[in-house]
One Martini backbone bead per residue (centre of mass of N, CA, C, O) as a GRO file, in nm:
protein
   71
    1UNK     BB    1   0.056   0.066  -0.017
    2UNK     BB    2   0.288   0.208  -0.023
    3UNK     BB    3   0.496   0.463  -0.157
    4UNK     BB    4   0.692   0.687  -0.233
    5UNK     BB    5   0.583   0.965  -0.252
    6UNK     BB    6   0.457   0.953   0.080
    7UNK     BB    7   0.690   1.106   0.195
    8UNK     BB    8   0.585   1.408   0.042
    9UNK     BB    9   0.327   1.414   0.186
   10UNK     BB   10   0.101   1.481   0.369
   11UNK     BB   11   0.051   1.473   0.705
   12UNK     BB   12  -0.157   1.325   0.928
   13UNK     BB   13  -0.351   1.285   1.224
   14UNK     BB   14  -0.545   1.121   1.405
   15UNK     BB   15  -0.746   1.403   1.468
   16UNK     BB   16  -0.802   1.514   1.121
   17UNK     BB   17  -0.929   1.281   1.052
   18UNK     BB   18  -1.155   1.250   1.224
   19UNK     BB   19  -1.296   1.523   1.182
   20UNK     BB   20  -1.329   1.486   0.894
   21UNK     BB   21  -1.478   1.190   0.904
   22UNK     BB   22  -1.653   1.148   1.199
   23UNK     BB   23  -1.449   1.013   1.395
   24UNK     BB   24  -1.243   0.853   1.620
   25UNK     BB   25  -0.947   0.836   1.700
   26UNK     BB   26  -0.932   0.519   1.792
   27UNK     BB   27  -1.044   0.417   1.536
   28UNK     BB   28  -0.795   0.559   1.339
   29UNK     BB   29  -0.563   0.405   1.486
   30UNK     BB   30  -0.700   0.097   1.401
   31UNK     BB   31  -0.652   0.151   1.101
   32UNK     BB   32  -0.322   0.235   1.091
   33UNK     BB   33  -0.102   0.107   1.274
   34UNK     BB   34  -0.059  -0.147   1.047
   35UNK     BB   35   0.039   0.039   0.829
   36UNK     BB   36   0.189   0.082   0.601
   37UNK     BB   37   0.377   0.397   0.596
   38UNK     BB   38   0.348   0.480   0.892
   39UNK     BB   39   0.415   0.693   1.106
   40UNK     BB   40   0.551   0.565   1.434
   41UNK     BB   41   0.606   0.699   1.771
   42UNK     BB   42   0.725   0.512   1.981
   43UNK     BB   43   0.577   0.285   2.228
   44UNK     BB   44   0.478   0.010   2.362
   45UNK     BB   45   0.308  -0.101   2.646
   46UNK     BB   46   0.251  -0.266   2.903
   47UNK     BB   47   0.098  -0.408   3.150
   48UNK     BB   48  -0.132  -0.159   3.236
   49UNK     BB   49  -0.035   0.027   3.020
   50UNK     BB   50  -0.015   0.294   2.829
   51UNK     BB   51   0.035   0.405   2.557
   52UNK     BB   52   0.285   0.557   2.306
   53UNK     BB   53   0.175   0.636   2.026
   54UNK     BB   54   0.275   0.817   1.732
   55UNK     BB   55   0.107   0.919   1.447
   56UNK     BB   56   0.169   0.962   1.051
   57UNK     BB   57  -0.083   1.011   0.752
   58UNK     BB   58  -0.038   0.969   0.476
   59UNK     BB   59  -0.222   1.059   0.253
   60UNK     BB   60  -0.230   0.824  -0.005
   61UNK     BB   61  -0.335   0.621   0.240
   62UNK     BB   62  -0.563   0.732   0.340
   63UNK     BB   63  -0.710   0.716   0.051
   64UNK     BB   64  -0.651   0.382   0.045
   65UNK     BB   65  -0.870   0.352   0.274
   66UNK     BB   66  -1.131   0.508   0.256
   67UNK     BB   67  -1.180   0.337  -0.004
   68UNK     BB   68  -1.228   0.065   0.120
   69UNK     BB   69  -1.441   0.186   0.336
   70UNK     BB   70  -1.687   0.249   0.120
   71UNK     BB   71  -1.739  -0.045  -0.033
   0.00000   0.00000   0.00000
């Protein structure tokens, strides 16, 4: 799913695309976390502790998941 070109995509948080889409950050972040081409930074958590994982997510990717969401 991800392209070379996607490196210079504008990237979007996941609190950008929620509120563009009308979904929850939540769901955003569950839909991207395993995406190929999404960056992100931090770490998984252990157990009983909060995660801290930023992540940010090239148009192009963004583009092609709406995609496949919408059929």
């Amino acid at each position: 799913m991800p392209t070379d070109t996607a490196i210079f995509d504008r990237h979007f948080s996941p609190r950008t695309l929620a509120e563009m889409w009308g979904f929850s950050e939540d769901t955003i972040l569950r839909w991207f976390e395993d995406v190929p081409g999404v960056l992100k930074q931090g770490s998984e958590a252990g157990r009983g502790k909060r995660r801290k994982i930023t992540i940010r997510i090239p148009e192009s990717i963004a583009r092609s998941v709406y995609a496949e969401r919408i059929r």
